[in-house]
C-alpha positions in Angstrom: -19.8 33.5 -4.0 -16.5 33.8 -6.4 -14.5 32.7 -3.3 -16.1 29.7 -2.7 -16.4 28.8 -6.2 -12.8 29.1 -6.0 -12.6 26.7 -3.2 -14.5 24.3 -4.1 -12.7 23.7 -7.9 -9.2 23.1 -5.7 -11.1 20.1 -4.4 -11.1 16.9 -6.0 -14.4 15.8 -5.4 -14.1 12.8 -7.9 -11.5 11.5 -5.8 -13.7 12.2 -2.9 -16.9 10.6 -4.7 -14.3 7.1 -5.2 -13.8 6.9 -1.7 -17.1 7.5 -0.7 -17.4 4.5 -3.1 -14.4 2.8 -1.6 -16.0 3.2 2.0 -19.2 2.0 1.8 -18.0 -1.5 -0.5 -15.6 -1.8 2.6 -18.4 -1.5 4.9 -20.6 -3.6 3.2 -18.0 -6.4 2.9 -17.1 -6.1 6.4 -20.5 -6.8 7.9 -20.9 -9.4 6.0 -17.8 -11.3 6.7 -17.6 -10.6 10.5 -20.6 -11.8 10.7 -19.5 -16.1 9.9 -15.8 -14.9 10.8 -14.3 -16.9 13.5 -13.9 -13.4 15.6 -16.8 -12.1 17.6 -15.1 -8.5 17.6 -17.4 -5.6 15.5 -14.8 -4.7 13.1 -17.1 -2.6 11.3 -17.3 0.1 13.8 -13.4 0.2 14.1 -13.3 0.3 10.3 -15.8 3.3 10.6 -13.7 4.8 13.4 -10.5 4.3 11.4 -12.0 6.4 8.3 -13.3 9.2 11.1 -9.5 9.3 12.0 -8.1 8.8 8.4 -10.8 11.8 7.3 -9.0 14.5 10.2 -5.8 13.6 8.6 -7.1 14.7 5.3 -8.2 17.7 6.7 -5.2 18.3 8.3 -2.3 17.9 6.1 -4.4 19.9 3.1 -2.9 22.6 4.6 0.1 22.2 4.0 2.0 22.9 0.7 4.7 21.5 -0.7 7.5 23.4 0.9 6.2 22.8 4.3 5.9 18.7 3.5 9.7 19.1 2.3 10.5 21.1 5.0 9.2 17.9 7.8 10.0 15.2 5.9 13.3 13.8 7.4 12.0 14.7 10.3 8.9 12.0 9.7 11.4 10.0 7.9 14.0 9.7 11.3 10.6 9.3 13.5 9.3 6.4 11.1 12.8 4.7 11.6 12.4 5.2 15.0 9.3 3.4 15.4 10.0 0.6 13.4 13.8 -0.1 15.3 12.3 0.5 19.0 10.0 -2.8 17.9 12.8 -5.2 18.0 13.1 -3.9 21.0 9.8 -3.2 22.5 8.7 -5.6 25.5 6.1 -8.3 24.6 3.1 -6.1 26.8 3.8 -3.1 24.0 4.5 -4.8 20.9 3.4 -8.3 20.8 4.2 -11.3 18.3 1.4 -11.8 16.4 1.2 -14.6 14.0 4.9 -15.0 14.3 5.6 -11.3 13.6 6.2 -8.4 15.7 5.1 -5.6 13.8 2.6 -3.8 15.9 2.5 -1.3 19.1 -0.4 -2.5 21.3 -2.2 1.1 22.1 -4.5 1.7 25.0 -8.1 2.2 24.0 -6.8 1.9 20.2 -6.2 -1.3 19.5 -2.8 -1.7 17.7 -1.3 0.1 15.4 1.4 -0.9 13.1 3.7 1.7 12.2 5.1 0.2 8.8 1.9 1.4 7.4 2.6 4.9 8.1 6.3 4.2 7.3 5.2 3.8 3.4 4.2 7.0 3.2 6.7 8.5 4.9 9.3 6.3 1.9 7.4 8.3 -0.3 7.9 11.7 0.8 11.1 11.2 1.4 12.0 10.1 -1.8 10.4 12.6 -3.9 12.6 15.4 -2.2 15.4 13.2 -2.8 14.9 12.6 -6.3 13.5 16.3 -6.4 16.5 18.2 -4.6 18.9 15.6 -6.5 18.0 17.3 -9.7 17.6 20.9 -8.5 21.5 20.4 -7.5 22.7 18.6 -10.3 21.2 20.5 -13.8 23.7 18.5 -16.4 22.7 15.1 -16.4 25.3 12.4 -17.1 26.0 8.6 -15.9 27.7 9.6 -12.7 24.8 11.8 -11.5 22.5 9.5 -12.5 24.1 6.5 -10.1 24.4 8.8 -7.0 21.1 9.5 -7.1 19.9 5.7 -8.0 22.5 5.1 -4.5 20.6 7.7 -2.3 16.7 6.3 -3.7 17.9 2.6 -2.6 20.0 3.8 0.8 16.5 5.7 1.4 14.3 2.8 1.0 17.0 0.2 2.6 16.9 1.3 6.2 13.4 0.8 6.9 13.3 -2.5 4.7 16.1 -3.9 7.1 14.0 -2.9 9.7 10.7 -4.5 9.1 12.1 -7.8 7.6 13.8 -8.0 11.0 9.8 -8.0 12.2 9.7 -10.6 9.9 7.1 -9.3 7.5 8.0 -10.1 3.7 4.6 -8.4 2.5 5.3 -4.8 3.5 9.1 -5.2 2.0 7.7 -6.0 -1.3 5.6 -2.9 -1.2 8.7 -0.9 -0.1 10.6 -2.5 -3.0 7.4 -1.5 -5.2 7.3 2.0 -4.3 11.0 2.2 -4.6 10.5 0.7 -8.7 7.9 2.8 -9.5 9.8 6.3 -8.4 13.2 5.1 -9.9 11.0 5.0 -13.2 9.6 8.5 -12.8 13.1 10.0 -11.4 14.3 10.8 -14.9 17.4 8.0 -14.5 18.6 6.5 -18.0 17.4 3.4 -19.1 21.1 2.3 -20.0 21.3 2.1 -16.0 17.9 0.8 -15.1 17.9 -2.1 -17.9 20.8 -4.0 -17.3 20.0 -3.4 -13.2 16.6 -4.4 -13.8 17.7 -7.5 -15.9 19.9 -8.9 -13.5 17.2 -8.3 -10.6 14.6 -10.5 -12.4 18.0 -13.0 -13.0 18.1 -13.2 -9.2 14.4 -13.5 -8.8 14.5 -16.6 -11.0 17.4 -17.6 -8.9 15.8 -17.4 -5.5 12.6 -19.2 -6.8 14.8 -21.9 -8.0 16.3 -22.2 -4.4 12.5 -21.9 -2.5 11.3 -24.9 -4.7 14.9 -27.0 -4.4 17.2 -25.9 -2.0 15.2 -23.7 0.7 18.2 -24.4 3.3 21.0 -22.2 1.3 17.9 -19.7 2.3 16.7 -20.0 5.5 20.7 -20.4 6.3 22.2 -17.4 4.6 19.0 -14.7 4.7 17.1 -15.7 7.7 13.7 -16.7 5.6 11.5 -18.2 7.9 10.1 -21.9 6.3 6.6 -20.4 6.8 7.2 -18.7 3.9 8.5 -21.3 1.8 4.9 -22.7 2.5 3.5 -20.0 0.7 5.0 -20.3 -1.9 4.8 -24.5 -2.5 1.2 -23.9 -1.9 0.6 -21.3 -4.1 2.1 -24.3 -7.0 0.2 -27.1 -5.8 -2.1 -25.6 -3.5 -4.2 -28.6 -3.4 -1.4 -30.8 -2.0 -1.7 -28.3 1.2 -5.0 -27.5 1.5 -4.8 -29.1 4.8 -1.9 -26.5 6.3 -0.6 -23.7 4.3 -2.9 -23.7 1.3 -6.5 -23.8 3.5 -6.8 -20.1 2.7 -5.7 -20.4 -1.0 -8.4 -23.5 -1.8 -10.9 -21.7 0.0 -10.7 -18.2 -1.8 -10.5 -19.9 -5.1 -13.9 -21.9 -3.9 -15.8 -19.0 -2.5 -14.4 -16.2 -5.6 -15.8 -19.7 -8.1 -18.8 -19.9 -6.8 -20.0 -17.0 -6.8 -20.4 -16.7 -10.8 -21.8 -14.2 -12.9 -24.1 -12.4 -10.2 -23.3 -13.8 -6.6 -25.2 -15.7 -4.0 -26.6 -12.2 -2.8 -25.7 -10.4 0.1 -25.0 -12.6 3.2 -25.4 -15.9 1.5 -22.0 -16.7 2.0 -21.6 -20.9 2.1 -17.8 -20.9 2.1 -15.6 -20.6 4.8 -12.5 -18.2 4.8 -11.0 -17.7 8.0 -9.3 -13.9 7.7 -11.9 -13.1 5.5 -12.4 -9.7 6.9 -8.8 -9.0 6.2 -6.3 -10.1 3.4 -9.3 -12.2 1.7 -12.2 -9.5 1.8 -12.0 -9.7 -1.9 -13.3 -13.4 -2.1 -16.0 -12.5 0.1 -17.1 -9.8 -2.5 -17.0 -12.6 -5.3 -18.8 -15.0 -3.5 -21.8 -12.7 -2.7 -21.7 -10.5 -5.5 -19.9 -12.2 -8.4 -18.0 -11.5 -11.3 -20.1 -7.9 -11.6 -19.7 -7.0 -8.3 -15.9 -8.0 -8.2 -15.4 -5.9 -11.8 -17.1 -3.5 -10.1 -14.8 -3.2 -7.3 -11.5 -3.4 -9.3 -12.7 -0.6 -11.8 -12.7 2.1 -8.7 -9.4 1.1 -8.4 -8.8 1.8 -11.4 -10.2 5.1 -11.6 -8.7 5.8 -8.6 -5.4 5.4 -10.2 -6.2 7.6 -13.4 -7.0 10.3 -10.7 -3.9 9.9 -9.0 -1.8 10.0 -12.7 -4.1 12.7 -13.6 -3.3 14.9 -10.8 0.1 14.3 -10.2 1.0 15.0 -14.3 -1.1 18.6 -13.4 1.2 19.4 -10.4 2.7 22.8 -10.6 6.0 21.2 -9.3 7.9 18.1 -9.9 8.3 17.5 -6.6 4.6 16.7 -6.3 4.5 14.4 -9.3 7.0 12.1 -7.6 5.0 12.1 -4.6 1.8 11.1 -6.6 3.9 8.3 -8.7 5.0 6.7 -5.4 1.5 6.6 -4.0 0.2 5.1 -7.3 3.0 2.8 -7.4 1.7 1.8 -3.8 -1.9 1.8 -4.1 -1.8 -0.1 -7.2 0.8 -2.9 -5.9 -1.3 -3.3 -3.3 -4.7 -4.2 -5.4 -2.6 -6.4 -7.7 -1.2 -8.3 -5.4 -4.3 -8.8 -3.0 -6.6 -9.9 -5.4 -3.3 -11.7 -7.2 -3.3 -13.9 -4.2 -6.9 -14.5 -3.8 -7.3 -15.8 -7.3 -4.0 -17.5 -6.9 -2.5 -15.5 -9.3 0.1 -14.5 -6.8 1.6 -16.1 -3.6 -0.2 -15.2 -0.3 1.6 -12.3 1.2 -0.9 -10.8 3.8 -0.7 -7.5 1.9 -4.2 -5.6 2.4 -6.8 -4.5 -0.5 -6.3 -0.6 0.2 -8.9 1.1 1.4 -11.5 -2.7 1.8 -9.5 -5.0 3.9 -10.4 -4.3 7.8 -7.4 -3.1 9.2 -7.5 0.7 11.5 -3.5 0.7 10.5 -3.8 0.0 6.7 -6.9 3.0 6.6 -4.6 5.0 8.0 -1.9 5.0 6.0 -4.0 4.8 2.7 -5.7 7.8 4.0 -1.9 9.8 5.0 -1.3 9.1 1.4 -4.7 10.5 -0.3 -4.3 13.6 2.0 -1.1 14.3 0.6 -3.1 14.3 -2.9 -5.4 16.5 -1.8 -3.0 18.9 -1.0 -1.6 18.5 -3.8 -4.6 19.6 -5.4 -5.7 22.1 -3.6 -2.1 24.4 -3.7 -1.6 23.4 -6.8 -5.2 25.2 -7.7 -4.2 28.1 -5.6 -1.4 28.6 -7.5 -2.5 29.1 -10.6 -5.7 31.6 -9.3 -2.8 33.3 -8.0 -1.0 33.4 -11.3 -4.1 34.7 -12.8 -4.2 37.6 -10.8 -1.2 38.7 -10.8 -1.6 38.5 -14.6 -4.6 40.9 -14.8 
């Protein structure tokens, strides 16, 4: 009985409870919308076959500890690289362009998969031993120290962003870039570095929007943006003016996540038409059949989700853990913003998934990769400190 009492308390069953939670809204959603979707596919049942998968991960890399994860990860790291480079390469029958991007390895009897979901995760890891063996090497902090390491954490994250804007897909290198922030801001760097970096970042931000809105050819010249994306963005402004091309999808959320009110039109009473529904705009189906309670709803499992996450990762026994759980938060919670961002048009569209919701086999995957690596988190950690009590008495 006392062993598996002490089992059971190095599982996080809250975290299990949310995506329980997290599983069945997706679910629910997903029937729902493939059911007036312009696909005839039953993405349900890959979205069920997906979590089956994402669940044997879980169980799979609890068992590993921290050492071992340190131990693999350039070795994921290199193989994540590798992936991503042999698409440019890849013959249309493997890797095929979908909606002008090649970002996914066409697998027999699987589907597709695209690896840049996985590669996320793998940025993480390999950042927190980075930032984690940077400061086990270097004890006396100072300016000089504190630049090398801000050089390896954007070397580390630069390869594979070269590699999937080459795909082109602008979505995934923002939540590379977003991962990247949020670990810089946990690595212990000083703020006289970050703040003037930072500053001059959003400068340049402000800089490129200018150019998108008035001169998009100094662009599409000089970095190779595609005028696709320009669309995005002048139809995220004025999306009314392009609700005929690029800002269908954007007039159309903001109809279906308005109508649905306080309460919803109830389950399946969807009246508003949203092609993609099941994917990027899953969140505007939930609004139009469930409302502004359902949609609060949705966004405060997130939430909790992410106070779980900060929770567990300020308990870690090591701070090589905590930076792993800062970059998954930091990813998990760029993700939400931005995917219901865009649906309310709070954001430009950037065909960046609602974790955990939005159909996608890849996207579960990943997600799931990154909670496993929680749950081994806190399951060591746990056995650590029984351990430490023992040897105490």
């Amino acid at each position: 009985m006392a062993s598996h009492n002490r089992l059971s308390s190095r599982i996080d069953y809250r975290l299990i409870f949310i995506l329980l939670l997290l599983f069945l809204v997706s679910c629910i959603a997903i029937y729902s919308a493939q059911s007036t979707g312009q696909y005839k596919e039953n993405f349900l049942m890959k979205q069920v076959v997906a979590y089956i998968v994402g669940t044997g991960i879980i169980a799979g890399i609890i068992t590993l500890d921290s050492d071992q994860l340190r131990k693999i990860t350039w070795y994921g790291y290199g193989f994540g690289l590798l992936l991503l480079g042999f698409l440019i390469v890849a013959p249309s029958g493997l890797a095929p362009v979908i909606n002008g991007a090649k970002s996914w390895y066409r697998v027999p009897g699987m589907g597709s998969l695209q690896p840049s979901e996985i590669v996320k995760v793998l940025i993480i890891l390999a950042l927190a031993k980075v930032i984690a063996d940077h400061h086990e090497k270097n004890q006396l902090k100072t300016i000089q120290t504190d630049l090398f390491l801000l050089l390896k954490i954007c070397l580390v994250t630069l390869a594979p962003t070269l590699l999937v804007l080459k795909q082109p897909d602008l979505g995934t290198t923002l939540v590379f870039f977003a991962i990247m922030v949020g670990m810089i801001f946990i690595s212990g760097i000083s703020m006289r570095i970050l703040v003037p970096i930072f500053s001059f970042i959003t400068l340049m931000i402000g800089v490129i929007f200018y150019l998108v809105l008035w001169q998009p050819d100094v662009l599409e010249k000089y970095l190779g943006v595609k005028q696709y994306q320009f669309g995005r963005v002048y139809s995220w402004i004025d999306p009314e003016n392009y609700q005929s091309t690029t800002g269908f999808q954007l007039t159309k959320s903001l109809l279906a996540i308005g109508s649905g009110e306080t309460v919803g039109k109830g389950y399946g009473n969807r009246e508003v038409y949203l092609p993609e529904s099941h994917t990027d705009f899953i969140f505007s189906v939930i609004a139009e059949e469930f409302g502004f309670i359902g949609s609060s709803i949705v966004i405060s499992l997130f939430f909790i989700l992410i106070y779980l996450l900060t929770k567990i990762g300020m308990e870690a026994s090591n701070p090589y853990d905590t930076y792993i759980c800062a970059g998954i938060m930091s990813m998990i919670s760029f993700h939400v913003f931005q995917n219901i961002g865009m649906s309310i048009g709070l954001l430009p569209i950037t065909g960046i998934p609602l974790p955990f919701i939005s159909y996608g086999g890849s996207s579960v995957l990943g997600n799931m990769f990154a909670i496993s690596l929680v749950f081994s988190i806190q399951y060591h950690n746990k056995k650590y400190m029984f351990a430490s009590k023992n040897t105490i008495s």
